[in-house]
ZAZAMAR-907373 format. One record per residue: residue in three letters; x, y, z of N, C-alpha, C in turn. Coordinates in steps of 0.2 Angstrom, whole numbers, padded with zeros to 4 digits, m for minus. Example, Ala and Ser with C-alpha at 12.3 -4.5 7.8 and 13.67 -1.06 7.14 Angstrom:
2
REC residu n_xx n_yy n_zz ca_xx ca_yy ca_zz c_xx c_yy c_zz
REC Ala 0066 m0028 0039 0062 m0022 0039 0066 m0016 0039
REC Ser 0064 m0011 0035 0068 m0005 0036 0064 0000 0039
END
This chain:
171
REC residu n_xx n_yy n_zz ca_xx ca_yy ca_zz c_xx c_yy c_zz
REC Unk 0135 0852 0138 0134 0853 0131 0140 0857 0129
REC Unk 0143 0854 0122 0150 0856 0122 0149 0864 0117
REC Unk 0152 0870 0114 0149 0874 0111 0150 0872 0106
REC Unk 0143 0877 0101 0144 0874 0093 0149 0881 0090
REC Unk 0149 0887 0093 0154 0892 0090 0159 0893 0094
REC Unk 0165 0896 0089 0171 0898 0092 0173 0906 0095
REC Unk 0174 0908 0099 0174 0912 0102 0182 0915 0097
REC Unk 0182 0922 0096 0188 0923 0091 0191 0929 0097
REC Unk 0197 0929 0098 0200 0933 0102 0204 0938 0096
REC Unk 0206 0944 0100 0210 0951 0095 0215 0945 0092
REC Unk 0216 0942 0085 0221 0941 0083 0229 0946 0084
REC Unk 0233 0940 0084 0240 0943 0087 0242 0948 0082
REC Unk 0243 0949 0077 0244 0954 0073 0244 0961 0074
REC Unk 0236 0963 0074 0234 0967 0080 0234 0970 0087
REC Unk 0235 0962 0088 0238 0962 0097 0245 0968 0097
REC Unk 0250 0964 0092 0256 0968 0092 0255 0977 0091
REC Unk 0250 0977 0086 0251 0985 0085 0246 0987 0090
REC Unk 0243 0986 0095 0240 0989 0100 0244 0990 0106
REC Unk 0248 0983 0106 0253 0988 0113 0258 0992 0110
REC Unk 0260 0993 0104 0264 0999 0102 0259 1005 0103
REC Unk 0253 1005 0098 0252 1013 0095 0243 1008 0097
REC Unk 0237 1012 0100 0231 1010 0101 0226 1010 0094
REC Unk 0220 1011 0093 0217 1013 0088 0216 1020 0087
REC Unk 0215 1024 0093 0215 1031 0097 0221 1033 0094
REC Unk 0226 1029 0091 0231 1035 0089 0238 1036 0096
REC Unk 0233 1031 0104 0237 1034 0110 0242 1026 0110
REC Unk 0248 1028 0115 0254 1024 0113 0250 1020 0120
REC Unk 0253 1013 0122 0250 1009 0126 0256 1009 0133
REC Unk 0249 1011 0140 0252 1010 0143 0249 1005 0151
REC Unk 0255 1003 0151 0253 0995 0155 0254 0997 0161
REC Unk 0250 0992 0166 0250 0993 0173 0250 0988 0176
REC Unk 0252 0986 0182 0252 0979 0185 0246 0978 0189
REC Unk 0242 0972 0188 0234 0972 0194 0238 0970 0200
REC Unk 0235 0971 0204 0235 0971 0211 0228 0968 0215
REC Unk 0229 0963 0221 0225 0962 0223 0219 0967 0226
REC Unk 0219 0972 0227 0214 0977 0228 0214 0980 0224
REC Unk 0216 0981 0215 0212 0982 0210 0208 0980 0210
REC Unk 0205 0987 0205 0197 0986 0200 0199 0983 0193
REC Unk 0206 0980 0190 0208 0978 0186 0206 0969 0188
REC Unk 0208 0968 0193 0206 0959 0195 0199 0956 0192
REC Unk 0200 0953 0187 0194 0949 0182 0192 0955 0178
REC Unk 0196 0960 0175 0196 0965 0170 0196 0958 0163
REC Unk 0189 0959 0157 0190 0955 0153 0197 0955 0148
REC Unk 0201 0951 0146 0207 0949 0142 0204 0947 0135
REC Unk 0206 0951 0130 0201 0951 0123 0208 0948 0120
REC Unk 0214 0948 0124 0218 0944 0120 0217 0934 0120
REC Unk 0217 0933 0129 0218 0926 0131 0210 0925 0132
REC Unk 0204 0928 0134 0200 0927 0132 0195 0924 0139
REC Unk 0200 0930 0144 0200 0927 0153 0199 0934 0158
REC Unk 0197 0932 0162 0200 0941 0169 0207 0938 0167
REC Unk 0208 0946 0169 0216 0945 0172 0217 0945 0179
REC Unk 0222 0943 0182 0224 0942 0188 0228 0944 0191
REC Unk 0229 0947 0200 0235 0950 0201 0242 0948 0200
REC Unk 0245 0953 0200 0253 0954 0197 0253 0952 0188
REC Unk 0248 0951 0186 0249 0954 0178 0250 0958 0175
REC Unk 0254 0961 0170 0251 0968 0168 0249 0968 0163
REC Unk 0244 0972 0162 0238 0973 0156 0238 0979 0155
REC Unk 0234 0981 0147 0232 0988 0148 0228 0990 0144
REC Unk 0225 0995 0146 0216 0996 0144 0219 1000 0135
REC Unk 0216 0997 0130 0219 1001 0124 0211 1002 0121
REC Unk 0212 1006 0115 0205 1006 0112 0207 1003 0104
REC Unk 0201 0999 0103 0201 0994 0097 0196 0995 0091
REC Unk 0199 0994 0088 0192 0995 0082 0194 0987 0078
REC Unk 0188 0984 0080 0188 0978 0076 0184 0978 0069
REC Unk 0182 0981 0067 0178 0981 0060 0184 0986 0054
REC Unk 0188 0989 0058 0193 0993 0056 0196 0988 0052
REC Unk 0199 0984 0058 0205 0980 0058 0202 0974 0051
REC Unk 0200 0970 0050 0195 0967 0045 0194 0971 0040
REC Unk 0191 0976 0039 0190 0980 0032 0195 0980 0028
REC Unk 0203 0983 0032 0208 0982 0027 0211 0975 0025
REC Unk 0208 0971 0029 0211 0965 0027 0209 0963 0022
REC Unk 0199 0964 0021 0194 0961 0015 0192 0966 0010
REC Unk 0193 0972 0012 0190 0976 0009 0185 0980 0009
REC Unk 0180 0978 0014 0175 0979 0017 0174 0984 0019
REC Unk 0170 0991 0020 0168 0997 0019 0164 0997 0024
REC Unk 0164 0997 0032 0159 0996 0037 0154 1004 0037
REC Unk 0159 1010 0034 0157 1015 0035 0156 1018 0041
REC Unk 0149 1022 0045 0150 1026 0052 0151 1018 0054
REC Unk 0146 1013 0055 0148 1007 0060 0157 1007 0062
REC Unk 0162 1008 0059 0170 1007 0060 0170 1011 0068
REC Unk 0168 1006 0073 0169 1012 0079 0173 1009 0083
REC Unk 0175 1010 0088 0182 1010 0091 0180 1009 0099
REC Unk 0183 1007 0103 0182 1006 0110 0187 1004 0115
REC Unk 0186 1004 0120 0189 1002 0126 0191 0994 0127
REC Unk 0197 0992 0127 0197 0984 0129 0205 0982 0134
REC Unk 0203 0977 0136 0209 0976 0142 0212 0972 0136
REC Unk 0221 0970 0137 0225 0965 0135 0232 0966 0138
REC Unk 0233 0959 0138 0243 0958 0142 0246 0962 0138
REC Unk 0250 0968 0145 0255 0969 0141 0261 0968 0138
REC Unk 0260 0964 0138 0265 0958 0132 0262 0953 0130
REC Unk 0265 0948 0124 0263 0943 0122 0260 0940 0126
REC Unk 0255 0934 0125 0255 0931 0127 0252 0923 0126
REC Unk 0250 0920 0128 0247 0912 0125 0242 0911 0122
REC Unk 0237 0918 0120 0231 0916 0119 0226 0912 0121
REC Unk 0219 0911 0119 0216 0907 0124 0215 0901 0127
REC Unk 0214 0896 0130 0215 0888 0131 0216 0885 0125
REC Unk 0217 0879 0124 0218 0875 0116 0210 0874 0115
REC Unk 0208 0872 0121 0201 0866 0120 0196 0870 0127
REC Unk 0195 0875 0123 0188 0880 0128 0183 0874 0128
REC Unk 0180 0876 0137 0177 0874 0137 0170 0877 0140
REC Unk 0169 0883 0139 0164 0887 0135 0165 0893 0133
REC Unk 0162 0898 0133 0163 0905 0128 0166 0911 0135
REC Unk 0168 0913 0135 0173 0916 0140 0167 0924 0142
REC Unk 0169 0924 0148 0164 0929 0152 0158 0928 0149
REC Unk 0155 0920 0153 0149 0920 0153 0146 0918 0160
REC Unk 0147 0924 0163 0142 0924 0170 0136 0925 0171
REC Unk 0131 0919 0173 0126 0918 0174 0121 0924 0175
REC Unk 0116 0926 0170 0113 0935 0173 0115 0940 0170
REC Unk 0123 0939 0169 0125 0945 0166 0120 0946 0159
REC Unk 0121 0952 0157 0118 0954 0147 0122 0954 0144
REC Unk 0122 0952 0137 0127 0953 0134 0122 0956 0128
REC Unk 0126 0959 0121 0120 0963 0115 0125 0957 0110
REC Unk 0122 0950 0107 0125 0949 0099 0123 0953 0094
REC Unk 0130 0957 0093 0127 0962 0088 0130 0958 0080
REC Unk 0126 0958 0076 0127 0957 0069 0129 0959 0064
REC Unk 0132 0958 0060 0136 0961 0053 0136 0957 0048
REC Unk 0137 0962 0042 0136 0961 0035 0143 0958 0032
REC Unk 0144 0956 0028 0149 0954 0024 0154 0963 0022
REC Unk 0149 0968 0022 0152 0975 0022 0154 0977 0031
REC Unk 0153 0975 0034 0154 0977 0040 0149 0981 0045
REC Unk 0143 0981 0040 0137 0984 0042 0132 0979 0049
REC Unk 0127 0984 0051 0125 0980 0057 0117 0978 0052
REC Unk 0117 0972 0053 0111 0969 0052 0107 0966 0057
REC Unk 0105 0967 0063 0102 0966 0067 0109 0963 0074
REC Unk 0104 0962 0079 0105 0961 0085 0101 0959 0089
REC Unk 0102 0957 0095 0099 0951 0103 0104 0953 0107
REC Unk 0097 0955 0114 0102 0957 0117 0102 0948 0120
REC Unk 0103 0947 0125 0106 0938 0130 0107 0940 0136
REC Unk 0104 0938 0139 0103 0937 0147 0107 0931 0147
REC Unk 0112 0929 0151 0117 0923 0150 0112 0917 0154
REC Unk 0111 0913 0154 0106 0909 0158 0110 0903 0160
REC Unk 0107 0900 0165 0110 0897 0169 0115 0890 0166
REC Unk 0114 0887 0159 0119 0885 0154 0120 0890 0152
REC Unk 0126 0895 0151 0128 0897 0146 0129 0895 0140
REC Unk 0134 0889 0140 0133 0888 0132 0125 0886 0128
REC Unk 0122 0885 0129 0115 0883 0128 0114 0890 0124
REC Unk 0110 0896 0130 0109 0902 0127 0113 0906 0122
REC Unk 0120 0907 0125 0126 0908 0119 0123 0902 0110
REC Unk 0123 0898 0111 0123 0894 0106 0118 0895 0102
REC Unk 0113 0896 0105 0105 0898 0104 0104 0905 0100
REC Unk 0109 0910 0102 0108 0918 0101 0113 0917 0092
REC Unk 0119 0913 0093 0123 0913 0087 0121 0909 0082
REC Unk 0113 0903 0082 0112 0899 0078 0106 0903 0075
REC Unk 0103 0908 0081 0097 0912 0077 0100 0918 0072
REC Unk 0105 0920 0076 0111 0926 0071 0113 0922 0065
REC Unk 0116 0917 0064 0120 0913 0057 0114 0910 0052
REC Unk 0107 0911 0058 0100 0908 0053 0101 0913 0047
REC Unk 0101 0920 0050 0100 0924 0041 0107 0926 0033
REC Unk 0108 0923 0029 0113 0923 0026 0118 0926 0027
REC Unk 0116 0931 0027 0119 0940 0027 0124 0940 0032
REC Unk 0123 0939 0038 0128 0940 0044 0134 0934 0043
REC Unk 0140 0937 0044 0146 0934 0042 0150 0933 0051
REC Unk 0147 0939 0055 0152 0936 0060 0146 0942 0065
REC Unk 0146 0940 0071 0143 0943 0078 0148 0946 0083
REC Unk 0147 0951 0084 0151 0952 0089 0149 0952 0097
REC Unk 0149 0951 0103 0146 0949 0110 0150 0955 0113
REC Unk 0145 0960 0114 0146 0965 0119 0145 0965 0125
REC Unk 0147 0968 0131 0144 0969 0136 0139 0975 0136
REC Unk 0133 0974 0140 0129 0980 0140 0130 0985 0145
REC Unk 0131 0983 0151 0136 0988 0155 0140 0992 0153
REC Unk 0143 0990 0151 0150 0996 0147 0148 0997 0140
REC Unk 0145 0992 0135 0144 0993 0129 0151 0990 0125
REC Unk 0155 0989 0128 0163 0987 0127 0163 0979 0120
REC Unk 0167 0978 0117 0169 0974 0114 0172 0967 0117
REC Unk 0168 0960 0118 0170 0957 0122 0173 0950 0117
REC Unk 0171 0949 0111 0174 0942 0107 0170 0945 0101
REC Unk 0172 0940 0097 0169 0939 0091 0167 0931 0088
REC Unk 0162 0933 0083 0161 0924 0082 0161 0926 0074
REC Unk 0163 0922 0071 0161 0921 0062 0157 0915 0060
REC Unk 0155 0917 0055 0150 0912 0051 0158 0906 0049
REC Unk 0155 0899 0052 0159 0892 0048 0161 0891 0044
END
């Protein structure tokens, strides 16, 4: 089953001002994975993959509701919150042309769709147990989330770290 939504990676824009200055205010600092790193299949919110040895990547903090408000106008208020995420440091390709399914979808894992307002407010959530099709489950979690008007975009957390791992928008 091919997926019905699009998985959205940190647009480049953003991408650029993160490896300069983080959302934390702290400047960015990269490091190379190594085979006996804890960095090997570190999630990439830029290309939308683990990274692999001899990359360098680096762990920044992100506020994606931030990042969006000023672009729409949108007042997320306390929801504008900030987090941990891995990305290349440097440019990079971003993610395949033609996915062929939704990225970090390891069978078992939990993931939280959490839901948002046109204001950047949360209007509900699911958590997802990824099931042995992922795209199925993923598809299922975002067709029940796009059911209520109001939600304009989902974002897919990890529940272990709680971390920001992609975004989806309403079509």
């Amino acid at each position: 089953m091919a997926t019905t939504y699009t998985a959205q990676p940190i647009p480049p824009t953003a991408l650029a001002e993160l490896r300069r200055t983080d959302d934390a205010g702290r400047g960015c600092v990269p490091y190379t994975v190594t085979d006996d790193d804890d960095g090997v299949g570190s999630p990439l919110r830029c290309c939308l993959r683990g990274a692999a040895a001899g990359e360098r990547i680096a762990l920044v903090s992100y506020a994606p509701l931030r990042r969006w408000a000023v672009e729409t106008g949108a007042e997320p208020g306390a929801y504008d919150e900030q987090g941990p995420v891995f990305i290349h440091a440097e440019e990079c390709g971003g993610p395949d042309e033609d996915p062929k399914a939704y990225p970090f979808d390891r069978t078992g894992a939990l993931r939280t769709l959490r839901r948002y307002d046109g204001q950047g407010r949360i209007v509900g959530g699911r958590l997802l147990e990824i099931p042995e099709e992922p795209a199925e489950g993923f598809d299922r979690g975002f067709a029940e989330a796009f059911a209520d008007p109001e939600v304009t975009r989902v974002h897919v957390r990890a529940v272990e770290y709680g971390c920001f791992l992609f975004e989806v928008r309403r079509a």
